[in-house]
DRENDREN-916641 format. One line per field, with one value per residue: residue in three letters; chain; x, y, z of N, C-alpha, C in turn. Coordinates in nm, 2 decimals. Atoms other than C-alpha are relative to their C-alpha. Layout:
# DRENDREN-916641
r Ala/...
c A/...
n_c1 X/...
n_c2 Y/...
n_c3 Z/...
ca_c1 X/...
ca_c2 Y/...
ca_c3 Z/...
c_c1 X/...
c_c2 Y/...
c_c3 Z/...
# end
This chain:
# DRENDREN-916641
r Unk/Unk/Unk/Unk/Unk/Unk/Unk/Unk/Unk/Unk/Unk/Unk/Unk/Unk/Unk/Unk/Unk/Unk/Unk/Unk/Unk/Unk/Unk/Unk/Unk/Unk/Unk/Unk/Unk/Unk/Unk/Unk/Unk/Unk/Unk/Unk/Unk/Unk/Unk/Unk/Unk/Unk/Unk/Unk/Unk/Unk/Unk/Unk/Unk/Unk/Unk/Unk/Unk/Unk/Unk/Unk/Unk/Unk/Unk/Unk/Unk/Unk/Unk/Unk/Unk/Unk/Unk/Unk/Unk/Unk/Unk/Unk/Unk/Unk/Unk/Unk/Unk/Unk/Unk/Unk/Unk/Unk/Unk/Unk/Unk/Unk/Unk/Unk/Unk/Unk/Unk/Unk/Unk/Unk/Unk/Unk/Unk/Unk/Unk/Unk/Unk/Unk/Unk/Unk/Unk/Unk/Unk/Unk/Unk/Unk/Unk/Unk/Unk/Unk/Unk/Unk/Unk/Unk/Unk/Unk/Unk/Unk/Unk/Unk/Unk/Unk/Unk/Unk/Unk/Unk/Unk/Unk/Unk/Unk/Unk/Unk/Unk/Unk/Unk/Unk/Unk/Unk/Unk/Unk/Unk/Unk/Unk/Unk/Unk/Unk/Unk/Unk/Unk/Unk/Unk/Unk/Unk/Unk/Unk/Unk/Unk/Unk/Unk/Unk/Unk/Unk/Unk/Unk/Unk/Unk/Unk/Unk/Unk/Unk/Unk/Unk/Unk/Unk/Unk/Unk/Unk/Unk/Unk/Unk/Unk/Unk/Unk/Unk
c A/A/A/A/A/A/A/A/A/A/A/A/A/A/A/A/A/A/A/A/A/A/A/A/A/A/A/A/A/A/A/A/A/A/A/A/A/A/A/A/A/A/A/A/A/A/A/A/A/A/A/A/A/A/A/A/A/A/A/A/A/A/A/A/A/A/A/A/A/A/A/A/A/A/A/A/A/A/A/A/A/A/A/A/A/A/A/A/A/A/A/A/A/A/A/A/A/A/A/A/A/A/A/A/A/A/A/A/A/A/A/A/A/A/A/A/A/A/A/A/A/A/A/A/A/A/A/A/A/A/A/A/A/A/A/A/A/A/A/A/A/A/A/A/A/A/A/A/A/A/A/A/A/A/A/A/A/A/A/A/A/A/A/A/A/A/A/A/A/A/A/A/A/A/A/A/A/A/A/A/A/A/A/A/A/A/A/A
n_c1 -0.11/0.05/-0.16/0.04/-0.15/0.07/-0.16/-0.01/0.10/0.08/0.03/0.01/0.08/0.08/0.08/0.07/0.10/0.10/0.15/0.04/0.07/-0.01/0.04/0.14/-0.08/-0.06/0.12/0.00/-0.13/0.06/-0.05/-0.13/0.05/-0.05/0.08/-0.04/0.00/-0.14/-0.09/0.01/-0.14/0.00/-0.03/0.04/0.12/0.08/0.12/0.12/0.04/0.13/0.09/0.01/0.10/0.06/-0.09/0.00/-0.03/-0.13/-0.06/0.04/-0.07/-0.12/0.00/0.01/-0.13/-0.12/0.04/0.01/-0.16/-0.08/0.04/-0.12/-0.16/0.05/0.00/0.08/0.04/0.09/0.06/0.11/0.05/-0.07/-0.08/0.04/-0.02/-0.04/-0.07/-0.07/0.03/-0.13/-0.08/-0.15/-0.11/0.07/-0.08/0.04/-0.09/-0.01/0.10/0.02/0.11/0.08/-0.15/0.05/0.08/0.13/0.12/-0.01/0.01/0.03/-0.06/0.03/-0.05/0.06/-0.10/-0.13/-0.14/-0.06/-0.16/-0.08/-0.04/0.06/0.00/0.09/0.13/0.01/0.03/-0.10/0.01/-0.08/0.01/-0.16/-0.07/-0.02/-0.10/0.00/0.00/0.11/0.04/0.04/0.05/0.06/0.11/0.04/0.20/0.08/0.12/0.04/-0.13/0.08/-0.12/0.07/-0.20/-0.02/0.02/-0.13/-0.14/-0.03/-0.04/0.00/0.02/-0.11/0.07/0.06/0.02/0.10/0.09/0.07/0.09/0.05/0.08/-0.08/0.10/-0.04/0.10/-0.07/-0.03/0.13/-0.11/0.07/-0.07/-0.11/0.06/0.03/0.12/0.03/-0.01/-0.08
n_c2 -0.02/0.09/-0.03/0.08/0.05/0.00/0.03/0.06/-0.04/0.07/0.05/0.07/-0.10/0.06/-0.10/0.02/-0.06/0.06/-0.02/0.00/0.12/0.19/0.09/0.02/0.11/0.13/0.10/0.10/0.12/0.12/0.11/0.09/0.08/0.04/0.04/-0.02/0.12/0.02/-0.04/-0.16/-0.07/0.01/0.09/-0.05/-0.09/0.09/-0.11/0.03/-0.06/-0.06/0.04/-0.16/-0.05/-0.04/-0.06/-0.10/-0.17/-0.02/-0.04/-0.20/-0.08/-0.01/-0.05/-0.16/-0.08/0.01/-0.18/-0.13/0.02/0.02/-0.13/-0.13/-0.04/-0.02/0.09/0.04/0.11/0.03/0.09/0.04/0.11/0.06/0.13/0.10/-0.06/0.11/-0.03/0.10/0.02/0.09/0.04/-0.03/0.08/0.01/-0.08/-0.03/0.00/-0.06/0.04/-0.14/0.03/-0.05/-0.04/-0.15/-0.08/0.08/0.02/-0.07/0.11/-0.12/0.11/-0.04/0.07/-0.01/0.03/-0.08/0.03/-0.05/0.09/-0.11/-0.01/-0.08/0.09/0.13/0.00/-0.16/-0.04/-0.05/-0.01/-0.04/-0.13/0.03/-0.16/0.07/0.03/0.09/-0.05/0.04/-0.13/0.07/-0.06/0.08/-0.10/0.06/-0.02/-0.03/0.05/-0.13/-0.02/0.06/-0.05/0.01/0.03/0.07/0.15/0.07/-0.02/0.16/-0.04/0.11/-0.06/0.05/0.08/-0.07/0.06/0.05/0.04/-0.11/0.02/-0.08/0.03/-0.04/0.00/0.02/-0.11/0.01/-0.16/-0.06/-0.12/-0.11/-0.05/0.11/-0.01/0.12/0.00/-0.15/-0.02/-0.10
n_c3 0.09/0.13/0.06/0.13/0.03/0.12/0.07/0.17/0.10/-0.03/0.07/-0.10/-0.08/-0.07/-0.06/-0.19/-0.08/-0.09/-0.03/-0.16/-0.03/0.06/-0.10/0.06/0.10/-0.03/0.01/0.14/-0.06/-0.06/-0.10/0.07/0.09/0.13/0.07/0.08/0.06/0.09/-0.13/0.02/-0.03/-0.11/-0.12/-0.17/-0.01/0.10/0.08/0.08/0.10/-0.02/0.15/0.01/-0.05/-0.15/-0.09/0.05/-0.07/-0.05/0.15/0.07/-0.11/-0.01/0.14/-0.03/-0.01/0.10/0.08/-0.05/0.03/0.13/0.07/-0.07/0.06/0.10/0.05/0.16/0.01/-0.10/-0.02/0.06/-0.06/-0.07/0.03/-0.16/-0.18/-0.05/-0.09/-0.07/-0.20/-0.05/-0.10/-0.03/0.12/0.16/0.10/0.14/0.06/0.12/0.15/0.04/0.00/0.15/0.06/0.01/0.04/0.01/-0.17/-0.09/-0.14/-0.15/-0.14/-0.11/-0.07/-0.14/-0.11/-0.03/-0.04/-0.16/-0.07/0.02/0.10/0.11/0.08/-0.03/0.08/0.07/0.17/0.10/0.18/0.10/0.11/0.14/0.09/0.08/0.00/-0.02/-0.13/-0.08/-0.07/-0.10/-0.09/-0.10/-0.02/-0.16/-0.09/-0.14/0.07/0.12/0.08/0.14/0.11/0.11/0.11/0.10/-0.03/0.04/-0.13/-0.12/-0.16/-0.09/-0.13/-0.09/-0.10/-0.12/-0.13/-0.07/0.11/0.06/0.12/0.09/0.12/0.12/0.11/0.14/0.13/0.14/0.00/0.15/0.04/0.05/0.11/0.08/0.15/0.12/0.03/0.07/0.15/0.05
ca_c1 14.86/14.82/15.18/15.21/15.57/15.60/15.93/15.99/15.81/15.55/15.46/15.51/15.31/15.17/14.93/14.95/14.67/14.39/14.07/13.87/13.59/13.77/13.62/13.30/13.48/13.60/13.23/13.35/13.66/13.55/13.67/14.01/13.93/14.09/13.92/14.24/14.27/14.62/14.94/14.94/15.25/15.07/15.26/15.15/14.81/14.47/14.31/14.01/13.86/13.53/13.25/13.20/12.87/12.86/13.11/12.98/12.92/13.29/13.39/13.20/13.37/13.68/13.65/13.48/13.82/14.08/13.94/13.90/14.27/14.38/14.16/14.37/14.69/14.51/14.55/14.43/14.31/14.02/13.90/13.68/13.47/13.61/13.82/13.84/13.90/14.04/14.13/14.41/14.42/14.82/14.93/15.25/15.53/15.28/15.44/15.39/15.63/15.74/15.44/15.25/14.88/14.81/15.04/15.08/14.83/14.54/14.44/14.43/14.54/14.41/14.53/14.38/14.49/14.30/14.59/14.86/15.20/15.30/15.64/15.92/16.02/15.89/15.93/15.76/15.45/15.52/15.42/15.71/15.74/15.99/16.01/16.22/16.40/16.44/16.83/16.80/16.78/16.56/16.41/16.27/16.01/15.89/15.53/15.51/15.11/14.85/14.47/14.31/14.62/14.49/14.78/14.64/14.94/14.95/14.85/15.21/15.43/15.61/15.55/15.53/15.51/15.79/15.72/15.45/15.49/15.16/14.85/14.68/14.43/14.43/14.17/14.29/14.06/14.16/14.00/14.01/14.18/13.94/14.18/14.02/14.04/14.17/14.24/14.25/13.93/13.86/13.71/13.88
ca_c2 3.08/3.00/2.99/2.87/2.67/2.67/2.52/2.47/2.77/2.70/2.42/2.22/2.39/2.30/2.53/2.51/2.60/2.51/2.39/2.49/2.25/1.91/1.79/1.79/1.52/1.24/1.10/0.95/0.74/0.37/0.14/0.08/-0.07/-0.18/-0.20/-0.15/-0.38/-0.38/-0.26/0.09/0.37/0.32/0.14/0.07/0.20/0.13/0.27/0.29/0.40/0.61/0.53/0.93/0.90/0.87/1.11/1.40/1.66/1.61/1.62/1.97/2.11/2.05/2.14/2.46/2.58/2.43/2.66/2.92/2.85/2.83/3.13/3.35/3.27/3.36/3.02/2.91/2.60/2.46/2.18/2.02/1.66/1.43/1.15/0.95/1.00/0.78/0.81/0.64/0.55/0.52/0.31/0.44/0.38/0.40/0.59/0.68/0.56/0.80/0.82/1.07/1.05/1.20/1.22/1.61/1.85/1.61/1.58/1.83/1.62/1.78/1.61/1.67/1.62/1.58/1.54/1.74/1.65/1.75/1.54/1.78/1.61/1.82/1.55/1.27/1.18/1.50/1.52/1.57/1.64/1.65/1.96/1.93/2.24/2.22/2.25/1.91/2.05/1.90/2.11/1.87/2.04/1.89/2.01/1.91/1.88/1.98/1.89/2.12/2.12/2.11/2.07/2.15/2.02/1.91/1.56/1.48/1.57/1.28/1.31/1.04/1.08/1.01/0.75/0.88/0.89/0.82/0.69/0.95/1.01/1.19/1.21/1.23/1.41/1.38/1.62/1.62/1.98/2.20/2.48/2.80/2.97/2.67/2.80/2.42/2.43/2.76/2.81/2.98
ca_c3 2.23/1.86/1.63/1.27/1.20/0.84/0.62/0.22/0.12/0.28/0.16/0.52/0.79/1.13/1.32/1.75/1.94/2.14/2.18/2.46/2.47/2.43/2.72/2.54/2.30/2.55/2.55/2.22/2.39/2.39/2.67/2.59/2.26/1.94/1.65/1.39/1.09/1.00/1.20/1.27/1.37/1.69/2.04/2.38/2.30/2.16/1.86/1.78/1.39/1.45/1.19/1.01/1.10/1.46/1.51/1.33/1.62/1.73/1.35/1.29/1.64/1.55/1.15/1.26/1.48/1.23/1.00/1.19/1.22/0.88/0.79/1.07/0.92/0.57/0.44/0.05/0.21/0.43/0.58/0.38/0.45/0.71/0.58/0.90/1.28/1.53/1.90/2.10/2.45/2.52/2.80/3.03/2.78/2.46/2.15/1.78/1.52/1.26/0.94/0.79/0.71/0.29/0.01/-0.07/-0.05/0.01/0.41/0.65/1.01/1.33/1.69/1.99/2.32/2.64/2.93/3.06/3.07/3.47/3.48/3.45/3.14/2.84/2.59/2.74/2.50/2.30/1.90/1.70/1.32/1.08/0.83/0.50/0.32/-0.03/0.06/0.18/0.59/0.80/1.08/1.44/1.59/1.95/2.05/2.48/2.58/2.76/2.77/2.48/2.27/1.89/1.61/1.27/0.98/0.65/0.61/0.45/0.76/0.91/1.27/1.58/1.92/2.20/2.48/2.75/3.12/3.19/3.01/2.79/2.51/2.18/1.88/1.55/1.24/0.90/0.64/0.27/0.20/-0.03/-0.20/-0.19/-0.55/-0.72/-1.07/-1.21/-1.16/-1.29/-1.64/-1.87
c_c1 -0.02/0.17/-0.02/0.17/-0.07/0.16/-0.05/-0.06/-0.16/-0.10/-0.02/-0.06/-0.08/-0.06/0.00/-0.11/-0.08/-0.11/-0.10/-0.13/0.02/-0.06/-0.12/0.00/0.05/-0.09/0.05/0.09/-0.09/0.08/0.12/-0.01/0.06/-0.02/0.13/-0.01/0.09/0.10/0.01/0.14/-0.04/0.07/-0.03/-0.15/-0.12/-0.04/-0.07/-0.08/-0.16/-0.05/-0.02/-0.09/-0.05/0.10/-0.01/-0.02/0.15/0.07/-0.02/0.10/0.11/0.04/-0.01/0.18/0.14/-0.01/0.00/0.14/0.07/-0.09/0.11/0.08/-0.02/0.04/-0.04/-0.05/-0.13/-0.04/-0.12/-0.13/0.08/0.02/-0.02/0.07/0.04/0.04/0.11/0.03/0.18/0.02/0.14/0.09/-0.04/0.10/-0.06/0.11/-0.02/-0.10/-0.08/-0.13/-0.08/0.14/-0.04/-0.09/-0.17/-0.10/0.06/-0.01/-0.06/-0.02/-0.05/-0.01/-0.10/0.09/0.09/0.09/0.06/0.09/0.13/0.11/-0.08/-0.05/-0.10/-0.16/0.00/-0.08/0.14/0.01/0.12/-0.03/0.13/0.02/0.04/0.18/0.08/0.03/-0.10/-0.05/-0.11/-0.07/-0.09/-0.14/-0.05/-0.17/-0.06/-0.11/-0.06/0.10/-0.08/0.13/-0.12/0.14/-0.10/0.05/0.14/0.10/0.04/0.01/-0.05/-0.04/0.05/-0.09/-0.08/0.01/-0.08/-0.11/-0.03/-0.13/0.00/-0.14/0.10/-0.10/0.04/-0.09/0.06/0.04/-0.08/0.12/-0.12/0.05/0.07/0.00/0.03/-0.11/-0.07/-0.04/0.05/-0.10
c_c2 -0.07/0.05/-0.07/-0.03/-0.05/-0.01/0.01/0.09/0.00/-0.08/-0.12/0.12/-0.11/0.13/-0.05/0.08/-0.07/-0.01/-0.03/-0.12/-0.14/-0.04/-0.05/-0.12/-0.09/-0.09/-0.11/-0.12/-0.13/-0.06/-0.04/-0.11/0.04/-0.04/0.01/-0.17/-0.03/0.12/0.16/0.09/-0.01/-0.09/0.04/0.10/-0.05/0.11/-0.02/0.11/0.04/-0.03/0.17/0.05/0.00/0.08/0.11/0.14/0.01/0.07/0.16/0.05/0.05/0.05/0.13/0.07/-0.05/0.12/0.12/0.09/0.07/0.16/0.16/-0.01/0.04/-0.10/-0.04/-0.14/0.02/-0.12/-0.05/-0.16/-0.07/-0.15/-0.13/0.09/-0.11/0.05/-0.11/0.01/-0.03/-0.06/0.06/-0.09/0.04/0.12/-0.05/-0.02/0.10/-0.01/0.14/-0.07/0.02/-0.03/0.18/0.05/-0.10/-0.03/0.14/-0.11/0.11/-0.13/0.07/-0.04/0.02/0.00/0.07/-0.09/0.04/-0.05/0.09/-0.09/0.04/-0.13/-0.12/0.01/0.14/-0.02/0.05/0.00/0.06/0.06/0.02/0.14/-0.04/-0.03/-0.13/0.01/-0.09/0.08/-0.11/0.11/-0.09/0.08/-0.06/-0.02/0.00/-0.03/0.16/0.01/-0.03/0.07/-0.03/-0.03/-0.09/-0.13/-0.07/0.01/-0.10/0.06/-0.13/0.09/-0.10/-0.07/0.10/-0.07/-0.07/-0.03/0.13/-0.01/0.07/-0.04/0.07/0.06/0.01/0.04/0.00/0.15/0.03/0.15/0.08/0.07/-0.06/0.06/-0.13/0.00/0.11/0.01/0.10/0.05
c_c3 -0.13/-0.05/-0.09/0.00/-0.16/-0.07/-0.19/-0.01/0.02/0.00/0.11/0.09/0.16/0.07/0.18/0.05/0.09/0.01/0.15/0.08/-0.03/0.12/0.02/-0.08/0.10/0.07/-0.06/0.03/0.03/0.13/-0.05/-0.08/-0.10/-0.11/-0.18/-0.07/-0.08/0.12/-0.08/0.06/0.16/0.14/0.13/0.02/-0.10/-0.09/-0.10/-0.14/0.07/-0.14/-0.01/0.05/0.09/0.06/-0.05/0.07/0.03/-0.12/-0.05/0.13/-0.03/-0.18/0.03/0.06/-0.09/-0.12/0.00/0.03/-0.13/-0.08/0.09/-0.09/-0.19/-0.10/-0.14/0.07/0.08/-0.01/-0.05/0.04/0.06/-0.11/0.09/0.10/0.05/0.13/0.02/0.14/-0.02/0.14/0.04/-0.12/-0.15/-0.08/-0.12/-0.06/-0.12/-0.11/-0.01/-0.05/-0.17/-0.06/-0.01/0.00/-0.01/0.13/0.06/0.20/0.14/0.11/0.07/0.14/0.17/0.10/-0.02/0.02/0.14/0.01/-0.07/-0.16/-0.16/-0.13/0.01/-0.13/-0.08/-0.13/-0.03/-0.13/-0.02/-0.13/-0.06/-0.06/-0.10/0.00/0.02/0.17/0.05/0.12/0.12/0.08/0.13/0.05/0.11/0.00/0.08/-0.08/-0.08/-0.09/-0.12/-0.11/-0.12/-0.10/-0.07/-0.02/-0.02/0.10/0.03/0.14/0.06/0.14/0.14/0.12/0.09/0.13/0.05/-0.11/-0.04/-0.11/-0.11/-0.09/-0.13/-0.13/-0.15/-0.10/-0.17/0.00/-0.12/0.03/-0.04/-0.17/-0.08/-0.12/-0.09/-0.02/-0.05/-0.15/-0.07/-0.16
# end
């Protein structure tokens, strides 16, 4: 199942889907290790920054289907060089405080989750994002998971992620966005 949530015009956007070989990707997971260097939206979990350059097969895997993504929904964008990456190991309990990862129009975020959710509450360890309307509306979307789950969204979203039942793991990739057809750049 792939689905595009999309507010303001489109100007907010997340992509759901899935990738089928994450299980090719949880080589990269260190030993419950914490390498941050300043306080992060992260709790009850560790996370660790990947160097770009030892994480470049994961980084193409997951560029390739974001794209592949963002070209279905006929997108003006694409994932362009990786920014940074990062996993996090949560502990039962762990959570994400509300934040957002670019200003406008400058990252492409892609989440990816290894673990199912099995506890009959949906919510638990979800992803959620908040989506603004120029009316001044706000719009709460919750996005439950399962292992393979890959959200593609515009780096500016504010999203978090509600306490989890049980330990888990995501990766996080962060892309500079390259605008197809930019006509700033265009000579005239």
């Amino acid at each position: 199942m792939t689905r595009l949530l999309t507010r303001w015009n489109y100007q907010s956007w997340i992509i759901e889907s899935h990738y089928d070989d994450y299980e090719s990707l949880r080589k990269y997971f260190p030993e419950k290790s914490d390498n941050r260097k300043e306080v992060t939206a992260t709790n009850g979990g560790y996370q660790f920054y990947f160097d770009n350059d030892k994480i470049v097969d994961a980084s193409s895997k997951i560029k390739e289907r974001a794209n592949e993504l963002l070209k279905e929904f006929d997108s003006p964008i694409r994932c362009g060089e990786l920014s940074r990456s990062w996993s996090i190991q949560y502990d039962k309990g762990g959570w994400q405080a509300m934040h957002n990862h670019a200003m406008p129009y400058k990252i492409v975020s892609c989440v990816l989750h290894f673990d199912t959710n099995d506890t009959e509450d949906t919510s638990a360890g979800a992803f959620y994002a908040v989506m603004p309307e120029v009316d001044g509306t706000n719009h709460l979307h919750v996005f439950p998971y399962w292992a393979g789950k890959l959200l593609v969204l515009e780096g500016n979203i504010y999203h978090g992620a509600y306490p989890t039942a049980k330990e888990r793991d995501i990766m996080v990739f962060d892309y500079h966005m390259e605008v197809l057809n930019d006509t700033n750049k265009q000579e005239v």
